[in-house]
N, C-alpha and C positions, 0 to 999 in steps of 0.2 A: 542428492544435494548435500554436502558436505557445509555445513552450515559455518560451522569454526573458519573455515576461510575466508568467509566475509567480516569478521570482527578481531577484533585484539580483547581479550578478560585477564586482568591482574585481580586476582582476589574477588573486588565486589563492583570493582571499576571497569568500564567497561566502552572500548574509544571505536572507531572507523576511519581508515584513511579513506580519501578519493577514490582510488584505485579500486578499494576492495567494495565499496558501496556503488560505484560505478558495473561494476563486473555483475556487481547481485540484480542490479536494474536489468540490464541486458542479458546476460545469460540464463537467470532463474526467472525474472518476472517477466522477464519480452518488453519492459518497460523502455523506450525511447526519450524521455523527458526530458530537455536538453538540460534540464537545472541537476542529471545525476550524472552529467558528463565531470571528467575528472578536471576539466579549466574550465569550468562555467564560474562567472563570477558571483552567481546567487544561489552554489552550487550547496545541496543539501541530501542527507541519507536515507533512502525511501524507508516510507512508514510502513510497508513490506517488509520490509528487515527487520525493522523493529518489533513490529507482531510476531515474528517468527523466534527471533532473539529470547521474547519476552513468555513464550508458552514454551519454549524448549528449554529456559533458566526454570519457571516456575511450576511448570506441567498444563495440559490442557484443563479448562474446568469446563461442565459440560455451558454455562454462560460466560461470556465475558465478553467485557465492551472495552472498549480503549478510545480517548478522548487524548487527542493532540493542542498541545498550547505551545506548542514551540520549531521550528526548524530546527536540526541536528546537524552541527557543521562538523567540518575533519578537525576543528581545534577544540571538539566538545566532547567531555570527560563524562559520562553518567554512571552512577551511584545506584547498583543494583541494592535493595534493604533486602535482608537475610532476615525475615518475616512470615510470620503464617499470618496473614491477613487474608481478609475478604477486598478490603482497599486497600491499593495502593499506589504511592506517587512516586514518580520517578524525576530524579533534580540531578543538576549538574554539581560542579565542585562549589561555583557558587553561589547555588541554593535557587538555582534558576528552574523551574517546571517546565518539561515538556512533554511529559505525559499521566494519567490516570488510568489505571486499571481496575474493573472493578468484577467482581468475581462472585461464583455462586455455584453451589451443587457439585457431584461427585467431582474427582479428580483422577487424572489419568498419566504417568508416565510412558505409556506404551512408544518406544518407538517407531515403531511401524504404524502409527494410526498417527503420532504427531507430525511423521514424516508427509504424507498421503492428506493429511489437513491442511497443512500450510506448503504443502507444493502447491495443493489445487487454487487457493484462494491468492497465492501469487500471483499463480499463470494465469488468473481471470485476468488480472491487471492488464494483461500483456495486450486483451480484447477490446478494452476501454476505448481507447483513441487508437484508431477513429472510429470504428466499427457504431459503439455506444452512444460518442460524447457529439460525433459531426449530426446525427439526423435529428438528436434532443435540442441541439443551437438552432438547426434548420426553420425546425417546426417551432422554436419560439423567437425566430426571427433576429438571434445576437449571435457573438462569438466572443472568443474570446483575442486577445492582442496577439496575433499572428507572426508581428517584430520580434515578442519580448512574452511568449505562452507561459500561462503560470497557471495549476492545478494542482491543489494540495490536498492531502486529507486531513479531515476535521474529524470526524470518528469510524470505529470501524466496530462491529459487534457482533456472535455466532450463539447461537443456542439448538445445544443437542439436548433430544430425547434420551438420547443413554450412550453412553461410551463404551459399551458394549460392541465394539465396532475392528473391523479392517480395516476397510477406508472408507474415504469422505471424499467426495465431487463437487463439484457446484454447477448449479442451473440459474440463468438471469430469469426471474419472475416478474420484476416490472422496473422501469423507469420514472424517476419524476424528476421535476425540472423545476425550480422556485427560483426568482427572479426577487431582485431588490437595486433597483436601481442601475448602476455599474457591477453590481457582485451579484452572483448567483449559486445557489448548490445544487446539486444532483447527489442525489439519493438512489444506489442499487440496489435495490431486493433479490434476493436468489432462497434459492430452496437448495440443502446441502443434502444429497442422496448416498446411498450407498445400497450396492447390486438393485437398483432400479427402482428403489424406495425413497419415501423421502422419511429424511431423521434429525432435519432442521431447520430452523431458519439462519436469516444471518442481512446482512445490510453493510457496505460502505458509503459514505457521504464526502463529496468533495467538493470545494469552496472553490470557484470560479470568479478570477477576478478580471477586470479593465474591461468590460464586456462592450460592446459594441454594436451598434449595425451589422446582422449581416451578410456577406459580400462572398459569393460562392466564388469569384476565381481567387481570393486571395485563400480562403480555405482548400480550394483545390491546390495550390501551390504550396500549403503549409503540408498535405497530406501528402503530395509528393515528395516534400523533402522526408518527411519523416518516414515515409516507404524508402526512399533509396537510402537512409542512413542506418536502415533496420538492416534491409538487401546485403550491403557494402559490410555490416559484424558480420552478418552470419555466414557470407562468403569468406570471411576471416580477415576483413578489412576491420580498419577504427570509423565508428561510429561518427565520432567527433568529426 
């Protein structure tokens, strides 16, 4: 994964066009999402990128959480700080937040171990929906807006035993499902392994909104499209 090719870095500035955030959805994460399509009109930069961006600018540390407050669009400038901090916030030019990192314990440059980190934890993304997201709606009876699918992350967090490592894998350990009305999160737990051990934890949560009733042929149709539009890249067709 050549990571530089998903982003543009002037100095401490740091932008994403369409194309190049769209590309990283689909070919590293397996992500489908129509909102990382390049003419989506509510179109935004997976928080995949970001994480991945943000541990290969700052290096891995064996804790780290990252809290989302913002969508990242292709006309949004972000302000990498040149810090040794344990927190830190990441703002656009105009002083807008749309992320918190917050950090603890040894630190690790290694390339081959940040590589191997945030391949794996991309490519879980890629298993999400539907695999994940369709039988947790099932079993509590909602979905999500199948016209107009919107699933975001709210935060995402990893804690190694030692970085002392090769590589890192991940394994799904549980599922939950919290409801609030119209909006819902899901919570992923995994256990982050290496050669057949385990050497962490780690957790994504994503904020589910317009929920609904639901309606298994309209999710059977949304899972179809999003299977034939996976099908149609990776035969080397557009997505879109």
């Amino acid at each position: 994964m050549k990571l530089e090719n998903y982003y543009n870095l002037e100095g401490s500035r740091i932008s994403f066009s369409r194309q190049q955030a769209s590309d990283f959805a689909k070919s590293v994460a397996g992500d489908f999402n129509t909102i990382h399509d390049v003419d989506s009109k509510r179109f935004c930069v997976p928080g995949d990128l970001l994480f991945c961006v943000i541990i290969n600018h700052y290096g891995l540390r064996q804790t780290m959480g990252f809290s989302f407050s913002g969508m990242v669009g292709d006309d949004v400038t972000l302000i990498l700080p040149e810090i040794e901090a344990r927190e830190i916030s990441i703002y656009d030019e105009h002083d807008k937040k749309y992320l918190d990192v917050s950090t603890n314990g040894d630190r690790s440059c290694e390339p081959a171990l940040i590589e191997s980190l945030t391949r794996s934890y991309v490519e879980f993304s890629g298993h999400t929906f539907p695999h994940v997201l369709v039988p947790l709606m099932r079993e509590h009876n909602v979905m999500i807006n199948t016209e107009r699918p919107l699933v975001i992350y709210d935060h995402m967090r990893i804690s190694l035993d030692t970085l002392d490592l090769q590589s890192v894998e991940l394994e799904l350990s549980e599922s939950l499902f919290r409801l609030y009305g119209k909006r819902g999160d899901v919570a992923l737990n995994y256990d982050l392994t290496s050669n057949g051990k385990t050497v962490g934890k780690g957790q994504k949560k994503m904020v589910l909104s317009g929920l609904r009733e639901y309606d298994q042929q309209r999710i059977d149709a949304l899972v179809e499209t999003y299977t034939e539009r996976k099908r149609r890249y990776l035969n080397g067709g557009q997505a879109n």
